[in-house]
C-alpha positions as CSV (number, residue, x, y, z in Angstrom):
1,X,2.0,-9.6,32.5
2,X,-0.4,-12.1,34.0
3,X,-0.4,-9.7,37.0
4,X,-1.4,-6.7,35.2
5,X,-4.0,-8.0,32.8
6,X,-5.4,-11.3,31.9
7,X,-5.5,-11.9,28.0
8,X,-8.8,-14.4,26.2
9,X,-9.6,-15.9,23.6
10,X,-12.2,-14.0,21.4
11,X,-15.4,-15.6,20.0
12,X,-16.2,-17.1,16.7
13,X,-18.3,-15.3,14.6
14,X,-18.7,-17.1,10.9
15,X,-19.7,-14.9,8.0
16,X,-23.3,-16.6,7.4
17,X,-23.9,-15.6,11.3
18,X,-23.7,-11.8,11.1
19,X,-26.1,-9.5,10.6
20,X,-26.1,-5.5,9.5
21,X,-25.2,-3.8,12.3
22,X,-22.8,-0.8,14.2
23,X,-20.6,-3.2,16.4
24,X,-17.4,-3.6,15.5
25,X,-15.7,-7.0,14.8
26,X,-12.1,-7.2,15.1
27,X,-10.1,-9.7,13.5
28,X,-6.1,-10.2,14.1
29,X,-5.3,-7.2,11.6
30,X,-8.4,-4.9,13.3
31,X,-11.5,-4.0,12.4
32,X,-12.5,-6.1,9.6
33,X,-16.6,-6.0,9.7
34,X,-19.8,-5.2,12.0
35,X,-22.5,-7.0,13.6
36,X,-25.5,-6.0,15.6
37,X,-24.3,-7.5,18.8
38,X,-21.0,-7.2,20.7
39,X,-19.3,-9.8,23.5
40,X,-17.2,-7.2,24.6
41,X,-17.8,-3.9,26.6
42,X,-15.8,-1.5,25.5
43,X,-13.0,0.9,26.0
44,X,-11.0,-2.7,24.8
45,X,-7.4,-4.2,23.9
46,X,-7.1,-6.7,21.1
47,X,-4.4,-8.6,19.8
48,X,-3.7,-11.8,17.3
49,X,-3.6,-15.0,17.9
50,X,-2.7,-16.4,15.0
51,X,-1.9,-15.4,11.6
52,X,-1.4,-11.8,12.0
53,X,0.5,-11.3,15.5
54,X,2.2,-8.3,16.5
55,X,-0.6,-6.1,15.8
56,X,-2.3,-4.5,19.3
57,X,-5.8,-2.0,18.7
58,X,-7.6,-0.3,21.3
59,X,-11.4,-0.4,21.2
60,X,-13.5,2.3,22.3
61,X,-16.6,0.9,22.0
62,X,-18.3,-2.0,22.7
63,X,-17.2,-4.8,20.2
64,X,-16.9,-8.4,19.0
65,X,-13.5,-9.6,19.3
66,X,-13.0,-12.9,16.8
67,X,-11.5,-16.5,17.8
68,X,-8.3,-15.3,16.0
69,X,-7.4,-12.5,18.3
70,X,-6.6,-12.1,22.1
71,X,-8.6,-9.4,24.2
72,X,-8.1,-8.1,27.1
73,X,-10.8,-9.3,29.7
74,X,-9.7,-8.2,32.9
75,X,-7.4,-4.7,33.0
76,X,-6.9,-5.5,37.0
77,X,-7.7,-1.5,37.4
78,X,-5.1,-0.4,34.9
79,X,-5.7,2.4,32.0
80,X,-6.8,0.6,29.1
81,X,-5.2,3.0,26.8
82,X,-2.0,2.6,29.0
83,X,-2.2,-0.9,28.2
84,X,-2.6,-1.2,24.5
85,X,0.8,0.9,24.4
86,X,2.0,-1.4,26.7
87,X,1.7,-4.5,24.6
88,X,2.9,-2.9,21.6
89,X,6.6,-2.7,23.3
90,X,6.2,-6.7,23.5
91,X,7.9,-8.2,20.6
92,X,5.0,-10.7,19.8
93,X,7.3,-12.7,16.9
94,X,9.7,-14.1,19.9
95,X,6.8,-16.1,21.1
96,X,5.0,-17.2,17.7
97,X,4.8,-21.2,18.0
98,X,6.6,-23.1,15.9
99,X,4.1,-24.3,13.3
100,X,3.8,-23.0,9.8
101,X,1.0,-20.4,10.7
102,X,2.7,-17.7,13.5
103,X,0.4,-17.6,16.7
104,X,0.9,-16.9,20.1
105,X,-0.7,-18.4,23.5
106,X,-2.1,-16.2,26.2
107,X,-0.3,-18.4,29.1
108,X,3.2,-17.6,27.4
109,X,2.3,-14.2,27.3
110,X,1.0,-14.0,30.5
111,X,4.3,-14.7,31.9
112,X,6.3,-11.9,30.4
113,X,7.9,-9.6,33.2
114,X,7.1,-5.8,32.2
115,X,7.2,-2.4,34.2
116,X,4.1,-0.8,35.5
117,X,4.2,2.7,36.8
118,X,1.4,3.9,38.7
119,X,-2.0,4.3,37.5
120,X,-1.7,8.5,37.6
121,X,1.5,8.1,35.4
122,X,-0.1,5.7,32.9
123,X,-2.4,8.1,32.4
124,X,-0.5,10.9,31.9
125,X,2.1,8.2,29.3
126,X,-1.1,7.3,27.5
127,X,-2.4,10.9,27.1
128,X,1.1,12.1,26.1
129,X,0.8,8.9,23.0
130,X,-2.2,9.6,22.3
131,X,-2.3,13.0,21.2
132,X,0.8,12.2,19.1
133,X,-1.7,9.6,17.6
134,X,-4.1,12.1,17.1
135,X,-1.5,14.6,15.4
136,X,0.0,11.4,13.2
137,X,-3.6,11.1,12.3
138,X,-3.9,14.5,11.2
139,X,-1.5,14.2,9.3
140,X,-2.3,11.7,7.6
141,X,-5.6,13.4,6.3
142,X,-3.8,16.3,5.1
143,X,-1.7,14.6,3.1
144,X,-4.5,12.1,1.7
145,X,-6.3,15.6,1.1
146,X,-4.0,16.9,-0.7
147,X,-2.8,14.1,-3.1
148,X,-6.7,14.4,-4.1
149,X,-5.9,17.7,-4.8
150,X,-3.3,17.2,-6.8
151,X,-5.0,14.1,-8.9
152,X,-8.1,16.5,-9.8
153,X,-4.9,19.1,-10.4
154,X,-3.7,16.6,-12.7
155,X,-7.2,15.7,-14.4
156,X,-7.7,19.4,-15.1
157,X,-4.3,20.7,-16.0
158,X,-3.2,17.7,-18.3
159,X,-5.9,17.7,-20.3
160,X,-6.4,21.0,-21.4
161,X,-9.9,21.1,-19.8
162,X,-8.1,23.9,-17.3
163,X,-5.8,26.3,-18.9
164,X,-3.4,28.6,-17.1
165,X,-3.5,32.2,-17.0
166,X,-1.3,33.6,-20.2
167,X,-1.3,30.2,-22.0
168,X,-3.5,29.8,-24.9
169,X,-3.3,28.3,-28.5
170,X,-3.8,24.6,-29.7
171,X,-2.2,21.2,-27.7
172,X,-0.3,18.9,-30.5
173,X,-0.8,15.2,-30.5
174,X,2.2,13.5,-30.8
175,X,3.7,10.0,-30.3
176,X,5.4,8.9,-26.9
177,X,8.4,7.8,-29.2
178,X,8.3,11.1,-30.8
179,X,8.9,12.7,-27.0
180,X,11.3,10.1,-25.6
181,X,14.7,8.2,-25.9
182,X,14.8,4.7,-23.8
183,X,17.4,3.3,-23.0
184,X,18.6,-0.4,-21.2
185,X,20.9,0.7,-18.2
186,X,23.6,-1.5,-17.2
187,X,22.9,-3.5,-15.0
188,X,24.6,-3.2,-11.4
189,X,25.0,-6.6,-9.2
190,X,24.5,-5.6,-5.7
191,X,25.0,-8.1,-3.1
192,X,22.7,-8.0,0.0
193,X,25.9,-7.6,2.4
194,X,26.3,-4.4,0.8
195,X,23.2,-2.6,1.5
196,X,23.5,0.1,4.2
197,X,21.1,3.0,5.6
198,X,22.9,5.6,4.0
199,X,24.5,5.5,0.2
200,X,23.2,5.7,-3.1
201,X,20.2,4.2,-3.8
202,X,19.7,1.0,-5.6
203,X,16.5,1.0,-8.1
204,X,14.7,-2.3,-8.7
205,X,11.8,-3.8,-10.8
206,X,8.3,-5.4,-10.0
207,X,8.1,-4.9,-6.1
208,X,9.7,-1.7,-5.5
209,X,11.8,0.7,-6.9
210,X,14.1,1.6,-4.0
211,X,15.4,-1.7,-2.8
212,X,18.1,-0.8,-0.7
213,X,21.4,1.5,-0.5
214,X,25.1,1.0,-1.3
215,X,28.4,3.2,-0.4
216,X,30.0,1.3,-3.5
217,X,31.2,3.5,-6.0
218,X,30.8,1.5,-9.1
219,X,27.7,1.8,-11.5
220,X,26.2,4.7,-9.9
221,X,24.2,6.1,-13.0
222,X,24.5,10.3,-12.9
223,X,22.7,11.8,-16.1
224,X,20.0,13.4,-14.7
225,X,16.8,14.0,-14.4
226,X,15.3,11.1,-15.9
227,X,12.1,8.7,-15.6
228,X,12.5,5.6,-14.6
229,X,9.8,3.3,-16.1
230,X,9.4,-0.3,-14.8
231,X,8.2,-3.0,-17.6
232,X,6.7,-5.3,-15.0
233,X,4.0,-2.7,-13.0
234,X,4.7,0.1,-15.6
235,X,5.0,2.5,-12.6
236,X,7.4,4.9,-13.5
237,X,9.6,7.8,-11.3
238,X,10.7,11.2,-11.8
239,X,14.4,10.5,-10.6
240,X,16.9,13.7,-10.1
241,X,19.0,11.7,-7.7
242,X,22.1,9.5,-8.4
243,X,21.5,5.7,-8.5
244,X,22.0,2.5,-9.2
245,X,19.9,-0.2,-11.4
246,X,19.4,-4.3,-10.2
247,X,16.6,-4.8,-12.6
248,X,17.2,-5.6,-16.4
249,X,13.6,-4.8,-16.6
250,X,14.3,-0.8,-16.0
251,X,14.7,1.5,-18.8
252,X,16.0,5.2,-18.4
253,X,13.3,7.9,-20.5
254,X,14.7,10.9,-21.4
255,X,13.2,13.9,-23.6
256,X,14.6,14.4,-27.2
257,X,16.3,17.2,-28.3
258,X,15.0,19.2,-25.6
259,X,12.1,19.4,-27.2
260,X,9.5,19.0,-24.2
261,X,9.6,19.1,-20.6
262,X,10.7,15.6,-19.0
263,X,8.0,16.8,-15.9
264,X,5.6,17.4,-17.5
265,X,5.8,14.0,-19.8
266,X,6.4,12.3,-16.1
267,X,3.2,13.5,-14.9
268,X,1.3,13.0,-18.4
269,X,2.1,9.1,-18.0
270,X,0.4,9.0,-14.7
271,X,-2.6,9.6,-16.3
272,X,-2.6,7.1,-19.2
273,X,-3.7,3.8,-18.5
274,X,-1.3,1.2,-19.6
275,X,-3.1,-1.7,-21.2
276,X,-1.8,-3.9,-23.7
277,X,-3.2,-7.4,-23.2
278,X,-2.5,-9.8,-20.6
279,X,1.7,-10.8,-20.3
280,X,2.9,-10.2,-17.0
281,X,5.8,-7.7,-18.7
282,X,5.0,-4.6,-20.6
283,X,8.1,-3.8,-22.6
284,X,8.2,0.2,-22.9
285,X,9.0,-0.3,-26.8
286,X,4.8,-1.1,-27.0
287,X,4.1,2.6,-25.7
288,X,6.0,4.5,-28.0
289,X,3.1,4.5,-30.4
290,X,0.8,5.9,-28.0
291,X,-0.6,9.3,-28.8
292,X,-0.6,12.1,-26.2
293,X,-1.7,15.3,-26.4
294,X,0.7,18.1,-25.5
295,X,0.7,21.9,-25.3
296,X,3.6,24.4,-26.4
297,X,6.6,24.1,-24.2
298,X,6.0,27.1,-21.6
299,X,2.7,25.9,-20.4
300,X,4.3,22.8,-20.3
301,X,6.8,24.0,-18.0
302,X,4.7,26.2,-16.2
303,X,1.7,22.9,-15.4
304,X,4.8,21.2,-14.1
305,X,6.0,24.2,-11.8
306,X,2.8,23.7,-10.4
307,X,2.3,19.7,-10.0
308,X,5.8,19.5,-8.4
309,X,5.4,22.4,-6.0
310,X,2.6,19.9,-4.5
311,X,4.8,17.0,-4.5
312,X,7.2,19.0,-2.3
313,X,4.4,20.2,-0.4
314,X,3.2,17.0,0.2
315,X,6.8,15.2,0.5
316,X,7.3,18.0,3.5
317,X,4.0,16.7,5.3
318,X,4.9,13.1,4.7
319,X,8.4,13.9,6.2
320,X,6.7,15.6,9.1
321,X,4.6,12.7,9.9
322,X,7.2,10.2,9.9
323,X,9.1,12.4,11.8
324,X,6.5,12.4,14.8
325,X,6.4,8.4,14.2
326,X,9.9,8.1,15.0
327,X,8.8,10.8,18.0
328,X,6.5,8.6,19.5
329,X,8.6,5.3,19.0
């Protein structure tokens, strides 16, 4: 690698020393501030050197690189946009020191043996990347589009400040516990040696919900749909899928009697704001007093039509840009 490029230190650059400005400074997870001045001409290659490794951004513009990253100061007439995909094959962790902060050093690096084709067909590599890029991009503001979309959906249809064509008369105000059973699902010990890429799904509490998958039979919980509700974060899911439960702090909501639609009760708690003092748990038992306004059960049914038609739009365009992802990897 030494041969192909020759990696530096970047500069030090304290907070109390920068002034307002449209340079870039670029830390060892990217570009973190601006400054008026740069110490780097641009199109650039930056990656940590401690801290956050493994992470490589291409600059293109000039740009001040800080003393925790790595830039490239000499491309030794290769593409720079070749090279940052280059050094995001390398796996940066297998040469992390061995002190308690991860960091790299440029010599070690420089002596990693890696294939260059010619400079024509780097070109043509990084051009081929780099409208994927663009497309992954793209993508990704659709889809951030369209969940904004769907939130001032949301704000409008759940409220009554919107109505639907055909709906009209008076929205009730009723309790949570008036709309929903809970319930305290057992409780399924899953070992990590039993997680696999494929399965059923196993649901957990306070980090995640989906923490891994298991092809065991046993505990899988099948009366569906329900919501999912999690006393540590509150977050709650719309589940219609079999699964499992780790978490004792996981309760299964399920309408009563019929009487409303689970959807539309799912997508009414996104909006409420969950605040009852400071404990780090919020047991779902305190909610069930909380008042929400509903309306008769067809517009119910009929708002929820709509709000889940844009999660599957959305799901579709998520799925498509994680497909390209795995593309380009």
């Amino acid at each position: 690698l030494g041969e192909v490029l020759t990696l530096q230190r970047g500069f030090d650059l304290p907070h109390r020393r920068r002034q307002p400005g449209s340079t870039p400074v670029v830390s060892s997870s990217g570009i973190s501030d601006n400054h008026f001045q740069a110490m780097v001409s641009g199109p650039g290659v930056v990656t940590g050197r401690y801290g956050t490794i493994g992470q490589v951004f291409f600059i293109d513009e000039d740009f001040w690189p800080l003393n925790t990253t790595l830039f490239v100061s000499d491309f030794k007439g290769n593409d720079p946009l070749f090279i940052s995909f280059l050094l995001r094959t390398i796996d940066f962790q297998s040469y992390s020191g061995k002190t308690g902060v991860p960091g790299v050093n440029r010599n070690d690096l420089h002596q990693i043996t890696v294939k260059l084709p010619p400079l024509p067909e780097q070109r043509a590599i990084a051009a081929v990347l780099s409208d994927v890029d663009a497309l992954i991009a793209a993508l990704d503001r659709l889809i951030a589009k369209k969940r904004a979309i769907k939130q001032g959906a949301m704000q409008q249809l759940l409220t009554g400040k919107t109505r639907l064509p055909g709906f009209s008369g008076e929205w009730e105000m009723k309790k949570l516990g008036e709309i929903l059973d809970y319930e305290q699902p057992a409780k399924y010990l899953v070992e990590d040696a039993e997680y696999t890429d494929t399965g059923i799904p196993v649901l957990t509490a306070g980090k995640t919900f989906i923490l891994g998958y298991t092809d065991e039979q046993e505990g899988i919980y099948t009366n569906l749909p329900v919501i999912v509700f999690d006393d540590f974060t509150t977050a709650s899911r719309y589940v219609d899928f079999p699964f499992k439960v780790k978490s004792s702090a996981i309760k299964l909501l399920r309408v009563k009697n019929g009487e409303a639609d689970l959807r539309f009760v799912f997508e009414k708690m996104q909006i409420l704001r969950f605040a009852l003092g400071d404990h780090k748990r919020y047991y779902i038992s305190e909610y069930q007093h909380m008042e929400v306004d509903i309306p008769p059960l067809p517009e119910q049914r009929a708002i929820a039509a709509i709000l889940s038609d844009m999660d599957a739009e959305i799901a579709a365009l998520e799925a498509h840009r994680d497909k390209t992802r795995a593309l380009k990897q």
